[in-house]
C-alpha positions in Angstrom: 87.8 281.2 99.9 87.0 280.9 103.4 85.1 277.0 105.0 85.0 277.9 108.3 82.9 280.9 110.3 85.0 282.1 112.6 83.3 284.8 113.4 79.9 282.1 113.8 78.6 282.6 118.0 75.4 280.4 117.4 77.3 278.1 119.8 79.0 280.7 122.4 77.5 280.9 125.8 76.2 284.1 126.7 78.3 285.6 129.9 76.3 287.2 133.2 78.6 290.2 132.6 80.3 292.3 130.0 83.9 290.6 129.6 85.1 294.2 129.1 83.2 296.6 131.9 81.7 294.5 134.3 78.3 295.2 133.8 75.5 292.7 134.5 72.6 293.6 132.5 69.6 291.8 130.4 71.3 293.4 127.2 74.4 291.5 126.7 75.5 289.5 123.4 78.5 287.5 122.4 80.5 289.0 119.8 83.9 288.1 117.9 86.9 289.8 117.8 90.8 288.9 116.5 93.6 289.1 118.6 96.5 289.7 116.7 98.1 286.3 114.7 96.6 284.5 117.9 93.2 284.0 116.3 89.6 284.9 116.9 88.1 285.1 120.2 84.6 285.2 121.5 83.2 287.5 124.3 80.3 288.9 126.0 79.8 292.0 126.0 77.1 294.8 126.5 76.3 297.2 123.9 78.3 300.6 124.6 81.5 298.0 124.7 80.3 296.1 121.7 79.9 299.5 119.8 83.3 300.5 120.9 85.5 299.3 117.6 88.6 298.7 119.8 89.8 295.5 120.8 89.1 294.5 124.3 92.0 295.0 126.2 92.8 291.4 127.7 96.0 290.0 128.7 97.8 287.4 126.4 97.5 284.4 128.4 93.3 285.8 128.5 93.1 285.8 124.9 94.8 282.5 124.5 92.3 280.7 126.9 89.4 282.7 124.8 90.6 281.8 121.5 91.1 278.3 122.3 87.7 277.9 124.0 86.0 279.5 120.4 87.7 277.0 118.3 86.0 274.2 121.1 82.3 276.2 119.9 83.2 275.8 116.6 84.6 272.4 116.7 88.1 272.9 115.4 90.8 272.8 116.7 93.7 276.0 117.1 95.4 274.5 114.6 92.4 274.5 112.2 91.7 278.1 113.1 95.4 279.0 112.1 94.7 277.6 108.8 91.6 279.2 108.1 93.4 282.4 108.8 96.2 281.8 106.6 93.1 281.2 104.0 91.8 284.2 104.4 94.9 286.5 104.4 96.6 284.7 101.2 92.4 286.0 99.6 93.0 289.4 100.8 
């Protein structure tokens, strides 16, 4: 059973603009998503992105940088969040 909330943005700053279109709008949220066996990232986003079930397309060295600054919101470290992940595919 998964500890951790990985998918937990109580602690994510809120972008000025939608990580994926640009847009700068009043109705922007920060959502989760996984990249691959990298790990869960977190990224603002407006809503016709955020509705889009997709992943973001984001270079690798991007969703690296985004990954690792999640873990710092959730105060874990990579490693931590590559354990939880294990966790949660060995329940699957």
């Amino acid at each position: 059973m998964s500890r951790i909330d990985l998918d937990d943005t109580s602690r994510c700053p809120r972008g000025v603009r939608c990580e994926s279109c640009g847009t700068e709008s009043d109705h922007l949220a920060v959502e989760t998503a996984t990249s691959g066996r990298l790990g869960v990232l977190c990224l603002t986003l407006c809503r016709t992105c955020a509705a889009y079930d997709e992943l973001i397309p984001v270079s690798v060295s991007t969703a690296e940088r985004l990954v690792a600054q999640h873990c710092g919101h959730l105060g874990i470290t990579v490693e931590g969040m590559a354990a939880e992940l294990e966790l949660r595919r060995r329940s699957q």
